[in-house]
C-alpha positions as CSV (number, residue, x, y, z in Angstrom):
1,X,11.4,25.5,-10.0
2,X,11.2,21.5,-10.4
3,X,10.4,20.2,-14.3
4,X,7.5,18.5,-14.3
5,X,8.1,14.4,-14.9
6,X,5.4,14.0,-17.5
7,X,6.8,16.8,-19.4
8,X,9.9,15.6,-18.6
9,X,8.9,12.6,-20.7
10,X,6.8,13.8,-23.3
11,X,9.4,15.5,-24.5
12,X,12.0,12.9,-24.3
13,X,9.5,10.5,-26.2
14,X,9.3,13.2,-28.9
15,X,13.0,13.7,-29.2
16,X,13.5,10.0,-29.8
17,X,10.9,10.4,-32.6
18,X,12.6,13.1,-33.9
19,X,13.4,11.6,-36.9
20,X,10.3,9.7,-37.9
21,X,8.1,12.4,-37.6
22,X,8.2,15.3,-40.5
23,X,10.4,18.7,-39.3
24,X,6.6,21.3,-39.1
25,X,5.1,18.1,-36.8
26,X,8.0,18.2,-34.1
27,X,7.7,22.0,-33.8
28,X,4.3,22.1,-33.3
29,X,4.5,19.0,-30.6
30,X,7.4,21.3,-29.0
31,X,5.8,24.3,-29.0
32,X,2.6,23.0,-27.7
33,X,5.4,21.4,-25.0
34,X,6.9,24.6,-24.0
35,X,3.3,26.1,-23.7
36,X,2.4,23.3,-21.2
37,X,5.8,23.8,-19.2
38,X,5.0,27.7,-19.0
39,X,1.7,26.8,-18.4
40,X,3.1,24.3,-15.5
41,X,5.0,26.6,-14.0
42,X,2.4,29.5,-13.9
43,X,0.6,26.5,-11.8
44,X,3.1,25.7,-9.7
45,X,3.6,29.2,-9.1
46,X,0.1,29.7,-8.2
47,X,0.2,26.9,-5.6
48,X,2.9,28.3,-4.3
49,X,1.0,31.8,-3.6
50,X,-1.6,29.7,-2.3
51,X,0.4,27.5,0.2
52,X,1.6,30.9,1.4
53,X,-1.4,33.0,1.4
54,X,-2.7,29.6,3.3
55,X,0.4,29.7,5.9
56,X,-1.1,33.5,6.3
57,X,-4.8,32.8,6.3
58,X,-3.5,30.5,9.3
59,X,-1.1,33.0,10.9
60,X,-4.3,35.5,10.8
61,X,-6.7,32.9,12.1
62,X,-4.4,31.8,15.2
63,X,-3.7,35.7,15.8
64,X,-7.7,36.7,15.8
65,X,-8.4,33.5,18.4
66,X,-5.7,34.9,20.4
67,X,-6.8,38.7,20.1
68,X,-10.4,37.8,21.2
69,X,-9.2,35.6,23.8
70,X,-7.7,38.6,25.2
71,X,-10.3,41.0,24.7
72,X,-12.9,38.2,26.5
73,X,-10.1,38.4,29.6
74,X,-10.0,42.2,29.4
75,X,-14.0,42.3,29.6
76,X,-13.8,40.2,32.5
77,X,-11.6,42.3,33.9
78,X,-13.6,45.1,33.0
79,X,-16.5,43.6,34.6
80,X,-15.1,42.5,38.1
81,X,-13.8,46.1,37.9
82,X,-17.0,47.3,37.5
83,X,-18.9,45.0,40.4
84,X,-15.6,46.5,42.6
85,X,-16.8,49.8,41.7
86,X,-20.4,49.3,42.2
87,X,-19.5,47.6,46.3
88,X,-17.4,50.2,46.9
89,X,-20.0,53.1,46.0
90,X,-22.9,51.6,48.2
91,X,-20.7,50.7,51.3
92,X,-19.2,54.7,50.5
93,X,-22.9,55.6,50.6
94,X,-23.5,53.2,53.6
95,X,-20.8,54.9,55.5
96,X,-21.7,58.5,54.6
97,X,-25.9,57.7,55.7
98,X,-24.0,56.6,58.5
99,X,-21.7,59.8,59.1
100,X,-25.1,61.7,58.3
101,X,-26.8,59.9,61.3
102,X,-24.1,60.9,63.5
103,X,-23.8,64.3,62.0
104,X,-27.6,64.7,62.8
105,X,-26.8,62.9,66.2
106,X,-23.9,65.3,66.8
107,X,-26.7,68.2,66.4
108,X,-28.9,67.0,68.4
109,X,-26.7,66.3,71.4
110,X,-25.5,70.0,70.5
111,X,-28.4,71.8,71.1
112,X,-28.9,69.9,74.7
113,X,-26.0,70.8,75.6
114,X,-26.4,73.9,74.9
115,X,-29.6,74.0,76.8
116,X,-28.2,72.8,79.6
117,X,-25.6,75.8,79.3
118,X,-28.1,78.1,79.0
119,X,-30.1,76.8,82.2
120,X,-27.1,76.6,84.2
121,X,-25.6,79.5,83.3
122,X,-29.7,80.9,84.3
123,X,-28.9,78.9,87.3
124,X,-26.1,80.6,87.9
125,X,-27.1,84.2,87.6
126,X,-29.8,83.1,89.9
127,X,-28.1,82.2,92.6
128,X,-25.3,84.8,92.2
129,X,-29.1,87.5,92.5
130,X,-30.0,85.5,95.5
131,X,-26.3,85.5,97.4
132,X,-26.4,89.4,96.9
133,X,-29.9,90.0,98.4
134,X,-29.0,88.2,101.3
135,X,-25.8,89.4,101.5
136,X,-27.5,92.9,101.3
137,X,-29.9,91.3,104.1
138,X,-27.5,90.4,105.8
139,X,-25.9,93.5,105.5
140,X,-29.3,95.2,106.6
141,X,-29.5,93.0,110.0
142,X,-25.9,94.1,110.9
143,X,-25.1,96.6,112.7
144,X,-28.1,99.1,111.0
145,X,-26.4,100.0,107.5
146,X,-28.1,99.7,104.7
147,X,-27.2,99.6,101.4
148,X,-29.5,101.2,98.7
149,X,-29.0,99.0,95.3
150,X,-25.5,98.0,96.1
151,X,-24.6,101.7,97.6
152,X,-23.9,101.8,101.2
153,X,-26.9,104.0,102.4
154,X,-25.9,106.2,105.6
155,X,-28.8,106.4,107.7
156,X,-31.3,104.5,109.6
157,X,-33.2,101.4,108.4
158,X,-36.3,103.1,108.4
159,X,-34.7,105.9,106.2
160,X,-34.1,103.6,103.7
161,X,-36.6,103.4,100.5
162,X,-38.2,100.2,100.8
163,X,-36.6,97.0,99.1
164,X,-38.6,94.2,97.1
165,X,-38.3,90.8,98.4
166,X,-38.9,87.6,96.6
167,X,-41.5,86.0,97.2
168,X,-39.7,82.5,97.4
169,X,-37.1,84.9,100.1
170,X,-39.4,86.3,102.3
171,X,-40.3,82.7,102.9
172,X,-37.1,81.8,103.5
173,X,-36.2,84.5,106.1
174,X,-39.7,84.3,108.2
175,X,-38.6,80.5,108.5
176,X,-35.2,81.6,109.2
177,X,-36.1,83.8,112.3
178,X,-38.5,81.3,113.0
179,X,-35.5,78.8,113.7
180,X,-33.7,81.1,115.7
């Protein structure tokens, strides 16, 4: 540690005076020296500690700015993560409304379908009943055989039990032997 100058020369000054001051004097004036040097270095000590705990005041200071800088970025972050989030849930529900929709659309076009099934397969069955009775008709005009519910019948028309006609048929056959 550096001596301090004024000490430095306070006790110089009192060294050259050695001799015209009385032996109990200089002691006293040297003591009350060496307490000021202690004294002096205790200070200089302390500003030492100071400068440093300054230095690390600084160091902190300059480290906090920087940690809340990047805790400002990481909230930012944060928040455009969060708006990202948020437009991707609504156009997720947006697109699942819209699946829905077409689900429901889906249905719909389902159960038309299936009605249209249904009335042609009616149609069907229809027309397969009406291609056997006048099949069976036919059968009936040819040659006299008869068949009885899909049985040939041996016998005579007129031996045969009697056989419902639709209404919608009768018509059909009067006009057909009509045209002929």
């Amino acid at each position: 540690m550096a001596v301090n100058s004024s000490l430095a020369a306070l006790m110089r000054v009192i060294d050259e005076c050695r001799e015209k001051i009385p032996e109990g004097e200089y002691l006293v004036a040297m003591n009350a020296l060496g307490t000021l040097h202690r004294e002096d270095e205790v200070n200089q000590r302390a500003l030492a500690e100071i400068e440093a705990n300054k230095r690390l005041g600084e160091q902190a200071i300059h480290a906090q700015k920087e940690a809340i800088d990047m805790i400002r970025r990481a909230m930012a972050e944060i928040e455009e993560t969060q708006c990202a989030r948020k437009r991707a849930n609504t156009e997720m529900k947006e697109t699942l409304r819209a699946r829905e929709e077409a689900v429901e659309s889906n249905r719909r076009l389902l159960a038309e379908l299936q009605a249209t099934i249904c009335a042609k397969e009616e149609a069907i069955r229809l027309r397969n009943e009406m291609a056997e009775i006048v099949a069976s008709r036919r059968a009936e005009t040819a040659g006299g055989r008869v068949q009885v519910q899909g049985v040939p019948f041996k016998g005579t028309r007129e031996d045969a039990p009697p056989v419902e006609e639709p209404s919608s048929k009768k018509k059909t056959t009067s006009s057909k032997k009509r045209r002929d």
